[in-house]
C-alpha positions as CSV (number, residue, x, y, z in Angstrom):
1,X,35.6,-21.5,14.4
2,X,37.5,-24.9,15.0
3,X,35.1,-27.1,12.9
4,X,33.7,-24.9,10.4
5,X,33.4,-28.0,7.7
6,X,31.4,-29.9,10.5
7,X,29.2,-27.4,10.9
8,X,28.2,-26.5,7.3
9,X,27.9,-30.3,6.8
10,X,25.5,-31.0,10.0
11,X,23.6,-27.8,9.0
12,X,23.1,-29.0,5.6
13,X,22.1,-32.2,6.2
14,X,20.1,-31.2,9.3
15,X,18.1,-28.3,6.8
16,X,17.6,-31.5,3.9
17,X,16.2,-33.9,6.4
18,X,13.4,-31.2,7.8
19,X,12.5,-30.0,4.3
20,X,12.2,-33.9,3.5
21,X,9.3,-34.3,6.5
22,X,7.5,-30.7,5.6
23,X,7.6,-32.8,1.5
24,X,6.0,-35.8,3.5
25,X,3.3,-33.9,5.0
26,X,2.6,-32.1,2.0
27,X,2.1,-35.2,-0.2
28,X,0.5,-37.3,2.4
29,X,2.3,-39.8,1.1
30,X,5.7,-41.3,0.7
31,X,4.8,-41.9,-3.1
32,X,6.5,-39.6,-5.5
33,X,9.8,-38.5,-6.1
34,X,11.8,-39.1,-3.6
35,X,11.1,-39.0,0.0
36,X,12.8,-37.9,3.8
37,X,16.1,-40.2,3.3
38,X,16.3,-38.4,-0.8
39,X,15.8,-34.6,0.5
40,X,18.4,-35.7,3.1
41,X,21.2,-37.8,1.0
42,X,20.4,-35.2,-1.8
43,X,21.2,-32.1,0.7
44,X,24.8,-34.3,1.5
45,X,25.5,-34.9,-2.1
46,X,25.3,-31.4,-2.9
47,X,27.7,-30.2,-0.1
48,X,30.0,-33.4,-0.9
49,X,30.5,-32.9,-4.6
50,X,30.8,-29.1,-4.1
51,X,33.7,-29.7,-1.9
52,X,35.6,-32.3,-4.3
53,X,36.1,-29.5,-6.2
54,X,34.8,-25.9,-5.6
55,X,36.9,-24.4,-7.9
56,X,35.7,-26.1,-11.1
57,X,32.2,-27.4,-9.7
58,X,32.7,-30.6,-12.6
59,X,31.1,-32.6,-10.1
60,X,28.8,-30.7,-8.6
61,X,27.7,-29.9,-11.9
62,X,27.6,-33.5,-13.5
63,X,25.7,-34.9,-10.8
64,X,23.3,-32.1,-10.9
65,X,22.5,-33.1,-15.0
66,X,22.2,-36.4,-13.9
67,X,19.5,-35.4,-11.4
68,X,17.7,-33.4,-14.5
69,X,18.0,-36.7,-16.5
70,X,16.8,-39.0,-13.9
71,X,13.7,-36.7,-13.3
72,X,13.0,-36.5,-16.7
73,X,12.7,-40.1,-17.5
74,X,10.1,-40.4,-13.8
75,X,8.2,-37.5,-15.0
76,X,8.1,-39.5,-18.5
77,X,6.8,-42.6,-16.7
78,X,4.9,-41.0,-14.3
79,X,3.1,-38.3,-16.4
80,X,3.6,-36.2,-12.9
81,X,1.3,-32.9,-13.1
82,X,4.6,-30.5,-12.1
83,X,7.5,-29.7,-11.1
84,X,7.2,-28.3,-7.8
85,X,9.1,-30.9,-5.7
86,X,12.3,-31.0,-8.0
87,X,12.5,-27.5,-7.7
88,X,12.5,-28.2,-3.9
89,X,14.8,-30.7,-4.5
90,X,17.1,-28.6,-6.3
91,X,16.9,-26.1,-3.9
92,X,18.0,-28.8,-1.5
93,X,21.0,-29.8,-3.2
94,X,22.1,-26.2,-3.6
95,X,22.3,-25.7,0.4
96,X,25.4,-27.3,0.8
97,X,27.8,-24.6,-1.4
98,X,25.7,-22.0,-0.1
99,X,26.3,-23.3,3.3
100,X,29.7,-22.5,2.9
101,X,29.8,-19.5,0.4
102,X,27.0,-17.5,1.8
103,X,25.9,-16.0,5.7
104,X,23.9,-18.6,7.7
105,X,20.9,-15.7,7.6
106,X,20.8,-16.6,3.6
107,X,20.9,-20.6,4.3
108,X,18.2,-20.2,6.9
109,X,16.5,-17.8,4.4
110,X,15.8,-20.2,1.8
111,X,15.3,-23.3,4.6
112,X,12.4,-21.2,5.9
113,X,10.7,-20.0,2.7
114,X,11.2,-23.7,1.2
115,X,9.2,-25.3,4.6
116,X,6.4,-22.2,4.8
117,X,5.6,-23.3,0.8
118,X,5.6,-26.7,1.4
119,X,3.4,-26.5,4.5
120,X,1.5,-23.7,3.8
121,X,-0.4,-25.1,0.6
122,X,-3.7,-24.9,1.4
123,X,-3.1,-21.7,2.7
124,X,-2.1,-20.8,-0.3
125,X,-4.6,-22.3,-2.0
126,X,-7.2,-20.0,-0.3
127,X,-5.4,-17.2,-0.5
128,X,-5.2,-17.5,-4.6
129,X,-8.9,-17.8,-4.4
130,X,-8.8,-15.1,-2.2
131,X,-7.0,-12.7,-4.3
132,X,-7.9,-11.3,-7.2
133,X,-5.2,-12.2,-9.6
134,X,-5.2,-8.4,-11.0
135,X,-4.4,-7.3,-7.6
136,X,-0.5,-8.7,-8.6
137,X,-0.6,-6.6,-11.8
138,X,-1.3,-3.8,-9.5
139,X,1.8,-4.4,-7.2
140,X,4.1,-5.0,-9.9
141,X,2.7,-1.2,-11.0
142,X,3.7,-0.1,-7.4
143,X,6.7,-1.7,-7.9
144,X,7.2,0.1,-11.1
145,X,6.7,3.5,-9.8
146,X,8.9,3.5,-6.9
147,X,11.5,1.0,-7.7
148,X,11.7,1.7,-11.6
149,X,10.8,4.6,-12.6
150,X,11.6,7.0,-9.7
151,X,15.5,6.3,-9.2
152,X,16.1,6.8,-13.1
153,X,14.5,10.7,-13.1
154,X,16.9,13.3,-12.4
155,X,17.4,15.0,-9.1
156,X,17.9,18.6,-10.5
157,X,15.4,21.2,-12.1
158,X,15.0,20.8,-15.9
159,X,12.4,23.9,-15.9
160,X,12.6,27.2,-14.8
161,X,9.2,27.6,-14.5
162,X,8.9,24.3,-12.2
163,X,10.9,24.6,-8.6
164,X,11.1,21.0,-8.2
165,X,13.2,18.4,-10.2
166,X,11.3,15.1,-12.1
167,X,12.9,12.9,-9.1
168,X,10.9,14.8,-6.5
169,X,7.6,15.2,-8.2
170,X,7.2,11.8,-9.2
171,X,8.4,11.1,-5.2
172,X,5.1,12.8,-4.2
173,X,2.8,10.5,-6.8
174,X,4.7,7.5,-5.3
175,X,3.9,8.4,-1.5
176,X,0.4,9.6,-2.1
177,X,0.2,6.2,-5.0
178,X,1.6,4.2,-1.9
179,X,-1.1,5.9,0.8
180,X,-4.0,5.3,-1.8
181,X,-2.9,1.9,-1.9
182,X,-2.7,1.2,1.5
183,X,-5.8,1.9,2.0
184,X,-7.8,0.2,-0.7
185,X,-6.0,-3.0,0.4
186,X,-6.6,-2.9,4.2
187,X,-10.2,-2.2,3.8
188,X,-10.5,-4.9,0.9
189,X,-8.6,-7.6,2.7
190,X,-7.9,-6.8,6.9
191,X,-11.7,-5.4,7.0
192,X,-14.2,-6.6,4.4
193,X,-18.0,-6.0,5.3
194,X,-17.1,-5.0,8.2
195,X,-20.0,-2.2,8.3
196,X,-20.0,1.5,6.9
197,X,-17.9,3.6,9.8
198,X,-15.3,0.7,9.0
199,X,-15.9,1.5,5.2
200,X,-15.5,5.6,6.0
201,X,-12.3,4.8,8.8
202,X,-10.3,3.1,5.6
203,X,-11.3,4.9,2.9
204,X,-10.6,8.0,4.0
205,X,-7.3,6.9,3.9
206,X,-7.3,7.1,0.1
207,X,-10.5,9.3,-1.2
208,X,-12.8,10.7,1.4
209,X,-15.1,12.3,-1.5
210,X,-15.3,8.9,-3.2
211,X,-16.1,7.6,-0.2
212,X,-19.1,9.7,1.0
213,X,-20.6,9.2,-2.6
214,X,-20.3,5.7,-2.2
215,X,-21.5,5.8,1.4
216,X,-24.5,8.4,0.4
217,X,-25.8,6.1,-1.9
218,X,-26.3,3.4,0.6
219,X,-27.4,5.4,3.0
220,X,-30.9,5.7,0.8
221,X,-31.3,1.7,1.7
222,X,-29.9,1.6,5.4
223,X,-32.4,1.7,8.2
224,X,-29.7,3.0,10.3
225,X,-27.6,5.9,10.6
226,X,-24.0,4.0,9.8
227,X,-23.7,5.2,6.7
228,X,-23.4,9.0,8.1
229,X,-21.4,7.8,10.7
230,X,-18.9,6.5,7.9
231,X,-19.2,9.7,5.8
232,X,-18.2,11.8,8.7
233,X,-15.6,9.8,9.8
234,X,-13.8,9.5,6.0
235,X,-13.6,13.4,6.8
236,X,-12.0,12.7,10.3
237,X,-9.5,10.3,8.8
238,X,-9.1,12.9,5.7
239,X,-7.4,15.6,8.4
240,X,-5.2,13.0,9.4
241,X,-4.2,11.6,6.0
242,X,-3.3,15.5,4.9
243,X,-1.4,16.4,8.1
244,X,0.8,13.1,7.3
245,X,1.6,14.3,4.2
246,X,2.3,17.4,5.0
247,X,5.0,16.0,7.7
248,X,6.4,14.1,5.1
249,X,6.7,16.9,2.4
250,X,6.7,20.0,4.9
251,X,7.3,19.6,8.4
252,X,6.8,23.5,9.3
253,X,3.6,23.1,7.2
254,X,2.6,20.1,9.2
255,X,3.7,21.1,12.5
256,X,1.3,24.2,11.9
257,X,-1.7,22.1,10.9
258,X,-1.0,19.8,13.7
259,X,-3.5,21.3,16.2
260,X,-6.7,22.6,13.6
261,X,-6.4,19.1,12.2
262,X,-6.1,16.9,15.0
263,X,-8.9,19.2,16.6
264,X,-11.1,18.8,13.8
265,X,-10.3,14.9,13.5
266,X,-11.5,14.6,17.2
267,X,-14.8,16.2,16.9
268,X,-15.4,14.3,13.0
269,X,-14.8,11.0,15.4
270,X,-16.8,12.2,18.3
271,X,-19.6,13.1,15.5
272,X,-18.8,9.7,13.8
273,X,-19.4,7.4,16.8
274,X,-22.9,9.4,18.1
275,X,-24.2,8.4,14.5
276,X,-22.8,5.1,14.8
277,X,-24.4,4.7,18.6
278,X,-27.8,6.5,17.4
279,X,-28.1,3.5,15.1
280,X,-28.1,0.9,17.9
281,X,-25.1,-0.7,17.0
282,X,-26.5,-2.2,14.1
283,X,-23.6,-2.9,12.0
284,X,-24.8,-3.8,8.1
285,X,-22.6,-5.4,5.8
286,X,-21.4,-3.2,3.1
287,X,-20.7,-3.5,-0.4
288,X,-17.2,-2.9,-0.9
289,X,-16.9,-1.1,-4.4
290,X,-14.0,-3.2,-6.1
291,X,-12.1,-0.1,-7.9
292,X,-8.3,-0.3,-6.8
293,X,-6.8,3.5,-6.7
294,X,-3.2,2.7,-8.0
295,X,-3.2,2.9,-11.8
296,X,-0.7,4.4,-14.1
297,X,-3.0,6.1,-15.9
298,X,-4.6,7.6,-12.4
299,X,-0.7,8.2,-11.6
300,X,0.3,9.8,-14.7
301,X,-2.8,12.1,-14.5
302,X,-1.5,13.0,-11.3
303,X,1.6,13.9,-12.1
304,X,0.5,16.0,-15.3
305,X,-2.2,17.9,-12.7
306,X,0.5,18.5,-9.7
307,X,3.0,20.3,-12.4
308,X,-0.4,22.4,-13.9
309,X,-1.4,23.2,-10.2
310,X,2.3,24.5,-9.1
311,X,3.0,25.9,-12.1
312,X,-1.0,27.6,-11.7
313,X,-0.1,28.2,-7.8
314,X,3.1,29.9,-8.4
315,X,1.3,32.3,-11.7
316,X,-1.7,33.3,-9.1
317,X,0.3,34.1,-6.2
318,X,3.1,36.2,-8.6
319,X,0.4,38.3,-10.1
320,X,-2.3,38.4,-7.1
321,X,-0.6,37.7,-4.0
322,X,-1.6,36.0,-1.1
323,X,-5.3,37.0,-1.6
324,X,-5.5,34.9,-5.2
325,X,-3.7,32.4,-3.4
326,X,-6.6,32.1,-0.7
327,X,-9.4,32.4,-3.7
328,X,-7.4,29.7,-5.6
329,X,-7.3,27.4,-2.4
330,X,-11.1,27.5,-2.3
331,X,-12.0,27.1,-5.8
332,X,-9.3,24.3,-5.7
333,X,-11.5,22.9,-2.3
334,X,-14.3,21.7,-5.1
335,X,-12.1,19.9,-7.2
336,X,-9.6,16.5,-6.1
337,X,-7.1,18.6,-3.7
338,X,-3.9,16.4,-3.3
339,X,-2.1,17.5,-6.6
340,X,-2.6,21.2,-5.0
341,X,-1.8,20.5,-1.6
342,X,1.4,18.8,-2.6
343,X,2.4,21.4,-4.9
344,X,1.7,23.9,-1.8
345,X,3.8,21.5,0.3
346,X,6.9,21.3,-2.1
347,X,6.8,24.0,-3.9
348,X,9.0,27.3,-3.2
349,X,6.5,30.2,-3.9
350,X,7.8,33.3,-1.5
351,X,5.2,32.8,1.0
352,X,5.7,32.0,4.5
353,X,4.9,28.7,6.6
354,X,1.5,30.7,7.8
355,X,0.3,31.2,4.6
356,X,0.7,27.7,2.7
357,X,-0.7,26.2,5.8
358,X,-3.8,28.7,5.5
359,X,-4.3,27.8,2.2
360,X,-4.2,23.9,2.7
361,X,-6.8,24.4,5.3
362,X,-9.0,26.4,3.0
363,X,-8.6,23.4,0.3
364,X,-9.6,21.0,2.9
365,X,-12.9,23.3,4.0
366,X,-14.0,24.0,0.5
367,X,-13.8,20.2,-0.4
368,X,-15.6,19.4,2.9
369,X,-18.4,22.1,1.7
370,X,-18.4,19.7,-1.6
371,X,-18.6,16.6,0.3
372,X,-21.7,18.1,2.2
373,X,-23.5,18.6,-1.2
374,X,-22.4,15.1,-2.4
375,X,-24.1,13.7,0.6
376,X,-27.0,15.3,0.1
377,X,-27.2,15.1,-3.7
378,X,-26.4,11.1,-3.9
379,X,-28.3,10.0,-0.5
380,X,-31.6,12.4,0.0
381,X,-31.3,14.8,2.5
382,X,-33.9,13.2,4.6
383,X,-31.3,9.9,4.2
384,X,-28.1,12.0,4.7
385,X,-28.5,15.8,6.5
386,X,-26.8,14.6,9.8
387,X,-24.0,14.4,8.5
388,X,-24.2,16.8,5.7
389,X,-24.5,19.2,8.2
390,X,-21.6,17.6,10.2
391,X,-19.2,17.9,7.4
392,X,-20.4,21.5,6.4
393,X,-19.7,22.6,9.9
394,X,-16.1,20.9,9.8
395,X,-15.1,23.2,6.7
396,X,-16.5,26.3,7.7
397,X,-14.8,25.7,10.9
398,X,-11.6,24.8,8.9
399,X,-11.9,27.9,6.8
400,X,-12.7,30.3,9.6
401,X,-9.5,28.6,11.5
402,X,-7.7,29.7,8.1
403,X,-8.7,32.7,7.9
404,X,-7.8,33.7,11.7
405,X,-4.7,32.2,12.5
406,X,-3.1,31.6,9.7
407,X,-3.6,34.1,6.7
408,X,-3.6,37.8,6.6
């Protein structure tokens, strides 16, 4: 580049006098500290001074204390309410050395993020009141999981009794952790009270048992049949949600469960949507139950009961074969089924592709068979047998499917 100075100096002074207009708009006023020509002439100073001397930065740095002394004494005689604006303003005068030390993606960067705060406040403003404030403890928790905890686990097996190393069991609670959550923020935020086959389409993302007791129980105080239709459906979306994971974890596995699940999905939907229509369309609001997924005590506990089901898995199918394997996958149905189908999916037990796969779909039948009794336990079966018998008819088609393709 011929001019590179020119550039970084128009840039700069171009990127101080449009954050100066978006401080404008945001105060509605040109009272306060500073206004369009300070962002600008502050943007300029910065990249002037840096250049004087960018090896020692003595004045760059000296006028920047004199910038935190001559706030000080405003916010003194002001009593201003906070510091927002000089922050801005400091970010402003930092744009010129970074116009020249850093990639114009990184100056544009912190140019757009400065304008989308400054005009974006009331936006903001709703979305704080919006947001439950716990939902950020609950990120930083995600955060914690995958980006803290996970890369400092070793990568190699510490247990002979345990085929898988720390780093890839506590991958699996991360992905399923990361699913869960997904979930329970897309039905809380994209979609809330947006009826009950909304309710059962999102939440089966994350519990599909949780969800029919929840959906059962309204379905005692619903005129219509919605509430079925979202029961079924969290069953639908369940066969997708386990296929996923078993691409993710398994791709033989979840190549084989590719056609029995997707069929199975398709007829839940089809089941799902004649419920929905037998209602009349009627969509009722729903009470969205408020209980996020992603804890690290719900994490932890699923750590500790995927290492008890593979160790459990790999005991059962050493001493019983392929037949305890099939009774375990049944029993396991009645129970909270990830931890075992993960430890099916990861796990190296001797058996072939045919037989894990078998034994997630038996999991996934018998913990349809307990959804079906949920239903008809929490809503009444006069409220609820539709699709109690819907979701029956899914796992003993599940299991059968098992049983005939798949197992010997």
């Amino acid at each position: 580049m011929q001019y590179p100075d020119l550039v970084h100096f128009l840039m700069t002074a171009a990127f101080g006098f449009l954050i100066g207009l978006e401080v404008r708009a945001y105060r509605q006023a040109e009272e306060g500290f500073g206004g369009v020509a300070t962002y600008t002439l502050t943007a300029v100073a910065g990249y002037l001074f840096y250049r004087i001397d960018p090896e020692t930065l003595w004045p760059y740095t000296a006028v920047l204390a004199g910038f935190f002394g001559l706030y000080a004494l405003y916010y003194r005689a002001r009593l201003e309410s906070g510091i927002s604006l000089f922050l801005v303003l400091l970010c402003v005068y930092a744009l010129g050395p970074l116009s020249v030390i850093a990639p114009v993606w990184l100056v544009s960067a912190v140019f757009v993020l400065l304008v989308f705060l400054l005009s974006s406040r009331r936006a903001i403003g709703r979305l704080m009141r919006l947001v439950n404030l716990y939902e950020f403890e609950t990120l930083g928790k995600m955060v914690l999981l995958s980006a803290v905890i996970l890369p400092l686990l070793p990568d190699h097996k510490l247990w002979a009794f345990l085929p898988l190393s720390p780093f890839k069991i506590w991958l699996a609670v991360v992905v399923i952790s990361a699913i869960s959550y997904g979930g329970y923020l897309a039905q809380k935020y994209l979609f809330p009270g947006k009826g009950y086959l909304v309710t059962g389409l999102i939440g089966g993302t994350y519990s599909s048992t949780a969800t029919t007791v929840v959906l059962a129980r309204k379905a005692r105080q619903s005129a219509s049949c919605e509430p079925e239709a979202g029961m079924v459906a969290a069953t639908a979306v369940m066969y997708l949600r386990l296929m996923a994971v078993a691409l993710l974890f398994n791709v033989g596995v979840g190549e084989s469960l590719a056609l029995p699940f997707l069929s199975l999905s398709a007829v839940g939907f089809v089941v799902a949507f004649l419920l929905y229509r037998r209602g009349g369309d009627r969509r009722e609001p729903t009470a969205f139950v408020d209980k996020n997924p992603l804890e690290l005590g719900t994490a932890l506990l699923f750590a500790l009961l995927f290492v008890v089901m593979m160790g459990l898995t790999q005991y059962v199918i050493a001493h019983y074969g392929t037949a305890g394997l099939k009774t375990l996958s049944f029993l396991v149905g009645f129970t909270d089924i990830d931890p075992f189908v993960l430890s099916l999916l990861t796990g190296k037990y001797g058996v072939h592709t045919g037989e894990i796969t078998g034994a997630v779909m038996i999991a996934a039948g018998g913990n349809n068979l307990l959804k079906a009794l949920y239903a008809l336990w929490f809503g009444g079966v006069k409220e609820t047998w539709r699709a109690a018998l819907a979701i029956a008819v899914l796992g003993l088609a599940t299991i059968v499917w098992a049983f005939m393709k798949f197992t010997t």
